[in-house]
N, C-alpha and C positions, 0 to 999 in steps of 0.2 A: 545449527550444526549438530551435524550425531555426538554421541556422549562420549567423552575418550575411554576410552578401553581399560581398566583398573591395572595396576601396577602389581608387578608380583610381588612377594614377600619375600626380602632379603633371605631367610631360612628357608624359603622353596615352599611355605604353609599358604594358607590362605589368600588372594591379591589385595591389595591395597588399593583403601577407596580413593578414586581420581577425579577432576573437576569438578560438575555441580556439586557432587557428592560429598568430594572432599572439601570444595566451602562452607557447606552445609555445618557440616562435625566441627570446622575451626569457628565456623559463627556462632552455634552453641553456648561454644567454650568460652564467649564474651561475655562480661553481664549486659542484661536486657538494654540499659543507655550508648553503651557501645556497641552492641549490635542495631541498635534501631538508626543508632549515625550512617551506618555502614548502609543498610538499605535504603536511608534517605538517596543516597547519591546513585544509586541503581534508574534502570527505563522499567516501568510496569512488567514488560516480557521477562525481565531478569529477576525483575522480585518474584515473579507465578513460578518460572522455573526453579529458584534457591528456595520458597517455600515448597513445592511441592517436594523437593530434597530432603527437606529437614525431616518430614515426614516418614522420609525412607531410611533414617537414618539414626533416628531415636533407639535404636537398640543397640549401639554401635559397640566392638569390643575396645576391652583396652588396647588390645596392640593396633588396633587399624586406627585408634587416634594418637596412637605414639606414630603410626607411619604418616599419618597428616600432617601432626607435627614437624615431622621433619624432613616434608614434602616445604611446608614452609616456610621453615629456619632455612633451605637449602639455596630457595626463590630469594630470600633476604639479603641472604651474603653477597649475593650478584649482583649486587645493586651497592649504589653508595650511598651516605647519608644526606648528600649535598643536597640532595631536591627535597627534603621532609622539613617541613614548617619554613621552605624558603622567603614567602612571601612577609610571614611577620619579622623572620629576622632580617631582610632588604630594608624592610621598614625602619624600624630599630636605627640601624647603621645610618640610615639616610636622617633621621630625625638628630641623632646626634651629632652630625657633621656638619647641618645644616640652619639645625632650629625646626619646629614644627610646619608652623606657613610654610615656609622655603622649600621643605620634606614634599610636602602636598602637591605644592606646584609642581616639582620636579616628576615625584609618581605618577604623577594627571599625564604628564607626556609619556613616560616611559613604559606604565604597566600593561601589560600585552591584553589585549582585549578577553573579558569573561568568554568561558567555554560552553557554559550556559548560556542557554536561548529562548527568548519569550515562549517560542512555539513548543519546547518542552513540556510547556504544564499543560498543553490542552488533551497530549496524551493521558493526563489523569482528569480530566472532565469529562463525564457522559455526554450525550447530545443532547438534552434537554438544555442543561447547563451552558455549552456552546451555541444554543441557537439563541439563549438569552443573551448573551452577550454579540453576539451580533445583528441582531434583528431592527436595531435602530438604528446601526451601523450605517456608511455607505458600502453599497451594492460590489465596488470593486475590494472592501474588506472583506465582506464574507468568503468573496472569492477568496482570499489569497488565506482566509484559514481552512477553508474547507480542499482548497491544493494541497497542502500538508498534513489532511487528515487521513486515514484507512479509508477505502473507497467506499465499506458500507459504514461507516461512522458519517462519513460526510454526507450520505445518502438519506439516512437518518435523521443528521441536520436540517437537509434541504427540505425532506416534507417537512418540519415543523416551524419552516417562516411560512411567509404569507402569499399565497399564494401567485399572487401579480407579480413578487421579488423571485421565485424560483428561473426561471427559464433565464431572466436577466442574470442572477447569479453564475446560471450556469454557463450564460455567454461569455462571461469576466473569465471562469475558469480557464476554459478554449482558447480564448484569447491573452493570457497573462502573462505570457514571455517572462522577462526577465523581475526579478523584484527589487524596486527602487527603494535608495533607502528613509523614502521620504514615506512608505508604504511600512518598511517597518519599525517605524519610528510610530505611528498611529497605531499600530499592531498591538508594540511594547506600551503604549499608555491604557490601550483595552485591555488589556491582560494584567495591569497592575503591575508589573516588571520591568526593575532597573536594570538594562545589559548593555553593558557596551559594542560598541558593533566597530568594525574597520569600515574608515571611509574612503576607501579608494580598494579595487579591487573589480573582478567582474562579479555581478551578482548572477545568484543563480538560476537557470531555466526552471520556473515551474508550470504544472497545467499543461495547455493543447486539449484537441482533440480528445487523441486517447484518454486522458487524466478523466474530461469531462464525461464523454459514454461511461468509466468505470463507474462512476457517481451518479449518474444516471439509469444506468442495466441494474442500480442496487438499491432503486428506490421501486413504491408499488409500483403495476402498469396505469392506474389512473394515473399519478402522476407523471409517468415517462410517457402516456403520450399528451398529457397537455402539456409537459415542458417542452417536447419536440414540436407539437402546433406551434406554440409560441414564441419558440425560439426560430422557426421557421419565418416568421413575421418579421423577424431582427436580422436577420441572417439566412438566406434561402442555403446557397454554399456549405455554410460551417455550417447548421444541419444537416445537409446530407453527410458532410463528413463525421459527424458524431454518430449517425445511424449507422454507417459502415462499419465506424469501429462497435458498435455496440453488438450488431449479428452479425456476426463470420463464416462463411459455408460451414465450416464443421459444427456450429450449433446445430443443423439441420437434424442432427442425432438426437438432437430432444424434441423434434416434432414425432408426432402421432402417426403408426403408419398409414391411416385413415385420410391425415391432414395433406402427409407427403407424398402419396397418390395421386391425391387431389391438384396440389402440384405439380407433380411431373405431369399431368395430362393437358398443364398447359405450358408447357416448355417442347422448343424445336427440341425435335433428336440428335441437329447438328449441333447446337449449341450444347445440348446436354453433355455428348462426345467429349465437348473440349474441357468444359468444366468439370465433368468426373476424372481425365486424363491426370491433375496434380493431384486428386480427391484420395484423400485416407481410406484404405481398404475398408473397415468397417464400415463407413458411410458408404460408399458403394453397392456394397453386401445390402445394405437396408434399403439405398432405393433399386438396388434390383428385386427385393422380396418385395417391395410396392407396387410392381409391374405384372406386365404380364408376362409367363415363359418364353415366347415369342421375341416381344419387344425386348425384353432383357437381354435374352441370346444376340439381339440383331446390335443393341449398343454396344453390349460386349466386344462382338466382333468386328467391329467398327473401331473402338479402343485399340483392339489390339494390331488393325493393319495401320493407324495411324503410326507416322514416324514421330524424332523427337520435335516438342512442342514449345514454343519461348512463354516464361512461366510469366509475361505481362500478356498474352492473350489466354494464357488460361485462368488468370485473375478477372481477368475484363470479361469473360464467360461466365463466372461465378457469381459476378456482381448482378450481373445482368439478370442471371435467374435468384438471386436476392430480392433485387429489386421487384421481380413480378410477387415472390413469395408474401412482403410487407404491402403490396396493393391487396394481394387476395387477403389479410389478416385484416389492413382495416377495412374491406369491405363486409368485414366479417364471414368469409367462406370457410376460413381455413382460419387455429391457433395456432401460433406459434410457439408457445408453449413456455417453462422456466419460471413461472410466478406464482403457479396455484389456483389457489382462491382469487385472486385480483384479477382473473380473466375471463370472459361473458363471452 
């Protein structure tokens, strides 16, 4: 989210500093134990953002931390005291009305499921550290950590099991619908984490298709195309649907205008027609500078006396010349391009 906009200064002086900013100035003003509580309970992205704050904000004047101040004395009053240390004083209450045992038993039923979640801390694990823990693992676990990781964190993971488990991994991803909670109940004993979880409820979608290619487009190319071989062996279908999602016509922007020549010289003209008809101007532009004046001119004008077009045949046209695109790549005629160095 953009940063809000600073506050003016009641005197019409200088604005007052607002959001990250003005967390920042009132975190300061804690000492280091009560600040470091406070960051405990932050996601990674929150703590880089309110550090890189504090940074900005080490010179601060007196009065723009009086206006912090009382930016959040203002926040306080809006609120009641009911919800602050409810949990110990429930407790309390109930131990004395009850007895302790008695207390327990009743909390067991009634305390509302923790807001924390095993999957929270792998956000602070690099991928070394998560491929060690799941690498002995069963296949359909890796899955379900590397579904809730960043798509090149998970990508990261995947090169670094064992070679034979990646493509299977990534099959589990693809396929992983819903998560059972017998899944994360094995989850929470790998990660060392006591949560309570609700047992009734729908669980939620993770993975498919899409999830997998992201995780796959962000690993090297050696790897992406032995997991695609492989996972072809398991699964002809859901391979091809992981390569779709993986190149999209408008990648074709990062092919070489060398490569996309080369391509276009083996694509119909009619079928070209249809599939530049939805095509982003700029891709256009590039595979007309691939051509010749001539041909260019003739598809152009061909585009343009075509009428309107139902955008499942111009899909179906795009794939099509996809599809010729990734025969000429692994036959090695043509790059496709997006990896670097990982491409021969």
């Amino acid at each position: 989210m953009p940063e809000p906009l600073p506050l003016p200064a009641p005197d019409g002086g200088a604005p007052m500093p607002k959001g990250s900013s003005a967390a920042a100035i009132l975190l300061m003003l804690l000492a280091e134990d009560e600040a470091a509580q406070v960051l405990g309970r932050l996601d990674p992205d929150e703590v880089q953002m309110l550090g890189s704050a504090m940074f900005g904000v080490a010179d601060v004047s007196e009065e723009e931390v009086d206006g912090v101040l009382d930016q959040f004395i203002g926040r306080a009053r809006e609120r009641t005291t009911i919800g602050f240390g409810a949990d110990s004083q429930i407790r309390t209450m109930m131990e004395r009305a009850l007895g302790a045992e008695r207390a327990e038993n009743m909390l067991a039923r009634i305390t509302p499921p923790a807001r924390s979640s095993a999957l929270d801390s792998l956000k602070w694990m690099d991928a070394k550290t998560i491929a060690g823990l799941v690498e002995f693992e069963h296949p359909q676990i890796a899955a379900l950590v590397l579904a809730h990781l960043e798509p090149p964190v998970a990508a990261d993971v995947l090169q670094l099991l064992e070679e034979e488990l990646q493509a299977e991994v990534i099959y589990r991803v693809a396929t992983l619908g819903a998560v059972t909670q017998e899944a994360l109940d094995d989850l929470e004993r790998l990660l060392l984490r006591q949560v309570n979880k609700r047992s009734n409820g729908t669980a939620p979608a993770r993975g498919g298709a899409s999830e997998a290619a992201k995780i796959v487009n962000s690993t090297r190319t050696a790897t992406e195309q032995r997991v695609i071989r492989q996972l072809a062996k398991l699964d002809k279908t859901l391979a091809r649907a992981i390569e779709d999602e993986m190149f999209i016509f408008d990648n074709l922007m990062s092919v070489s205008d060398k490569d996309l020549g080369t391509l276009m010289r083996g694509v119909e003209s009619d079928l070209l027609v249809v599939a530049l008809k939805g095509a982003d101007e700029r891709l256009r532009q590039k595979i007309f500078g691939c051509m010749s004046s001539r041909a260019a001119q003739s598809i152009q004008d061909e585009i343009a006396e075509r009428g309107p077009m139902r955008l499942a045949e111009v899909q179906e046209a795009q794939k099509q010349i996809l599809a010729i695109a990734r025969q000429l790549a692994q036959a090695g005629t043509i790059n496709l391009g997006g990896k670097g160095e990982d491409y021969v």
